[in-house]
C-alpha positions as semicolon CSV with decimal commas, in nm:
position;residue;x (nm);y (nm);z (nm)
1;X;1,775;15,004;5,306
2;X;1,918;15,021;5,639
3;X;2,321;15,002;5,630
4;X;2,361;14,881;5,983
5;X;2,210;14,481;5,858
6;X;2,250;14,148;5,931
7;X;2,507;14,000;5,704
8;X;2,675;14,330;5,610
9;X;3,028;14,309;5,597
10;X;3,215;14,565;5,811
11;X;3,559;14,679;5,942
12;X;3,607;14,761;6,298
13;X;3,782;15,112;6,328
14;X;3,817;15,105;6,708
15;X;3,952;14,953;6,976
16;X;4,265;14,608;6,911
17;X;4,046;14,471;6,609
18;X;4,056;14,771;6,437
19;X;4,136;14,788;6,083
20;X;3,986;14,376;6,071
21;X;3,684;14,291;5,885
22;X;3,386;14,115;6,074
23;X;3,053;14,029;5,955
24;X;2,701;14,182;6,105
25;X;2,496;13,813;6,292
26;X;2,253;13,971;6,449
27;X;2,115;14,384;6,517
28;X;2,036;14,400;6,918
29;X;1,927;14,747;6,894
30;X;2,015;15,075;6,719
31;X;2,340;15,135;6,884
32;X;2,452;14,815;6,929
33;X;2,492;14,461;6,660
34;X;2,632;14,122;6,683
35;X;2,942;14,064;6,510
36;X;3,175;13,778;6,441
37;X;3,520;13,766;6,213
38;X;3,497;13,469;6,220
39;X;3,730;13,403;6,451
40;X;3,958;13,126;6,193
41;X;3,940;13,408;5,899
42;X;3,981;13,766;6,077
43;X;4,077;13,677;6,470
44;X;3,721;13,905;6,555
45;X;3,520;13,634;6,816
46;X;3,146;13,688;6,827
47;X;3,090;13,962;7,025
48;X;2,867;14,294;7,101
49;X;2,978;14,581;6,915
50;X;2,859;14,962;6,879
51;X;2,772;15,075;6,547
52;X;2,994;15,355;6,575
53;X;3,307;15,175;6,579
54;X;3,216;14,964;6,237
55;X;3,286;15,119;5,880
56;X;3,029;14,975;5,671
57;X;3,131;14,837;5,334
58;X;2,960;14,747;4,995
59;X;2,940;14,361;5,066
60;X;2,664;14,180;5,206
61;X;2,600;13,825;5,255
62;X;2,277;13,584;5,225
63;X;2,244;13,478;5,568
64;X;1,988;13,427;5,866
65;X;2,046;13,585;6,205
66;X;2,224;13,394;6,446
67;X;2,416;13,182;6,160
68;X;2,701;12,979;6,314
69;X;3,035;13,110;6,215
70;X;3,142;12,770;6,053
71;X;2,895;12,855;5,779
72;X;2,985;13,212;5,757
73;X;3,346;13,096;5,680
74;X;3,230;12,900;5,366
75;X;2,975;13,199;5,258
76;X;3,257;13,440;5,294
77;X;3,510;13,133;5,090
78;X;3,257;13,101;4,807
79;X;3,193;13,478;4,737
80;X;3,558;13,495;4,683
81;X;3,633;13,816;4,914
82;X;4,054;13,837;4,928
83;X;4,029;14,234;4,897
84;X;3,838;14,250;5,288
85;X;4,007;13,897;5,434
86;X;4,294;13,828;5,323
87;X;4,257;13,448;5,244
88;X;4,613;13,315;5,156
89;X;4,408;12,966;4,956
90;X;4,216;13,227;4,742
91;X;4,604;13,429;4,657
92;X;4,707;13,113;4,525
93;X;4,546;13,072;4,251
């Protein structure tokens, strides 16, 4: 089971996102993935990132490479995942 995978839920632990959590899209080779926040939940645009500045964490989600980030938003809504984003609608209730 490879750790670096698409849909794995990471944080980024360098550069101004650090400390945000971003979900893997796509793997473009073994140093670098594609990542996205999205952008509406974590302020992390879709972007190029090296695998040694992402902290991988125990989540994972069901999706298809290249997923568009409107759909990640509602995967990320329906698993229910306030501890990594910090979803003020989920707090509520």
């Amino acid at each position: 089971m490879p750790v670096m995978e698409i849909g794995r839920i990471c944080i980024k632990t360098a550069g101004r996102e650090a400390g945000k959590p971003c979900v893997i899209v796509d793997v473009i080779d073994k140093n670098y993935v594609l990542v996205t926040g999205p952008k509406s939940l974590s302020g992390i645009k879709r972007r190029r990132c090296n695998v040694k500045h992402l902290a991988p964490t125990k989540y994972r989600l069901e999706i298809m490479k290249g997923l568009k980030d409107e759909e990640i938003e509602k995967k990320i809504r329906d698993m229910k995942l306030n501890e990594i984003y910090s979803l003020k609608e989920e707090r509520r209730k």
